[in-house]
N, C-alpha and C positions, 0 to 999 in steps of 0.2 A: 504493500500500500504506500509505503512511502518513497518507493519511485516512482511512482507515478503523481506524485506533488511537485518532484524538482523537474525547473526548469532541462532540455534536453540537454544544454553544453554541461550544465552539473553532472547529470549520468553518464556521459561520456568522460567526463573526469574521474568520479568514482570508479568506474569499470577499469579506465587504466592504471587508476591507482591500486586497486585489486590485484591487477593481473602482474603488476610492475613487482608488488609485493610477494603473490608467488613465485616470482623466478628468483627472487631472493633467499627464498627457504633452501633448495637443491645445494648439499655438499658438493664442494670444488673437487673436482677429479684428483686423486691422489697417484703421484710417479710410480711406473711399473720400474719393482727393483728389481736386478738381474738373480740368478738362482745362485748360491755359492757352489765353488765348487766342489768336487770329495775332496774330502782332507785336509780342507781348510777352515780356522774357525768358523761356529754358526754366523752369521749375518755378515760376515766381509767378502771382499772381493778382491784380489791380490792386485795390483796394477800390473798389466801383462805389455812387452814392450808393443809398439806398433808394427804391424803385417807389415805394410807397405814402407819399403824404404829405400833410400841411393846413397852410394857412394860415387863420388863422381870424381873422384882422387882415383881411387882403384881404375876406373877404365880410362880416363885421361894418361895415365902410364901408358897404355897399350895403343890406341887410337888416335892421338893427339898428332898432329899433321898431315896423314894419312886421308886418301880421297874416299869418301863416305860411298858407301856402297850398302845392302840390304844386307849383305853377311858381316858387314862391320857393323852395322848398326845393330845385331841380332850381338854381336860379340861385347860391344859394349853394355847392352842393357844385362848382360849375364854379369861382366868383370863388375860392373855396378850395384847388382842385385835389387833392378828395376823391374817393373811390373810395365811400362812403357817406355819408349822413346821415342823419340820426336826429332825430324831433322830442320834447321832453321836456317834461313840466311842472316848473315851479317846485318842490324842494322833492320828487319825485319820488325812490325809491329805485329805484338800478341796480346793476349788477354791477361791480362793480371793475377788468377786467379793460381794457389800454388797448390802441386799435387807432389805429396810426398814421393810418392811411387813411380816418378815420373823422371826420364831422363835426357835431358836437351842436348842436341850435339848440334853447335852452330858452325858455321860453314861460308866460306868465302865464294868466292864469284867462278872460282874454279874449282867448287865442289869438297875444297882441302878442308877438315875437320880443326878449326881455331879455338875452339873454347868448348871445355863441356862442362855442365852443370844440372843439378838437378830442380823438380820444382816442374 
């Protein structure tokens, strides 16, 4: 009975103040923690080093001035212990964005391997 006294912009204020108020009652989703593993105390989680990674000293030894080729570049991301490699020219614009796992061999205008790094 007494919605139907208030003006209509009042019950549309009501109603939203209602419903604004429900979505406030709902607990905030709590973070899935990961499962421990055997043998390690209940509730921790050991810090495990990262998968993906480069050495980019290790195959700079081997490759470094040398005319890049698809078997040098399959040699480097091994001497590396890269998940990728990428070949780049000199001076080449790229994306910012860094990948551990990742192993750049940049390369002059005649193809000769000048700088390797990872990322």
């Amino acid at each position: 009975m007494l919605m139907t006294r208030l003006p209509s912009t009042l019950k549309w204020l009501t109603c939203a103040g209602v419903l604004a108020l429900a979505g406030c009652s709902a607990p905030a989703p709590q973070p899935i923690q990961p499962a421990p593993l055997p043998g390690s105390p209940t509730g921790t989680v050991p810090d495990l080093p990262r998968v993906d990674s480069c050495n980019a000293t290790a195959a700079s030894v081997e490759v470094l001035g040398k005319v890049s080729s698809p078997q040098i570049e399959q040699q480097a991301m091994r001497l590396a212990g890269a998940t990728t490699v990428r070949t780049l020219l000199e001076g080449q614009p790229v994306t910012m964005e860094y990948a551990y796992g990742r192993l750049n061999l940049i390369v002059n205008r005649q193809n000769v391997i000048t700088l390797v790094r990872c990322g």
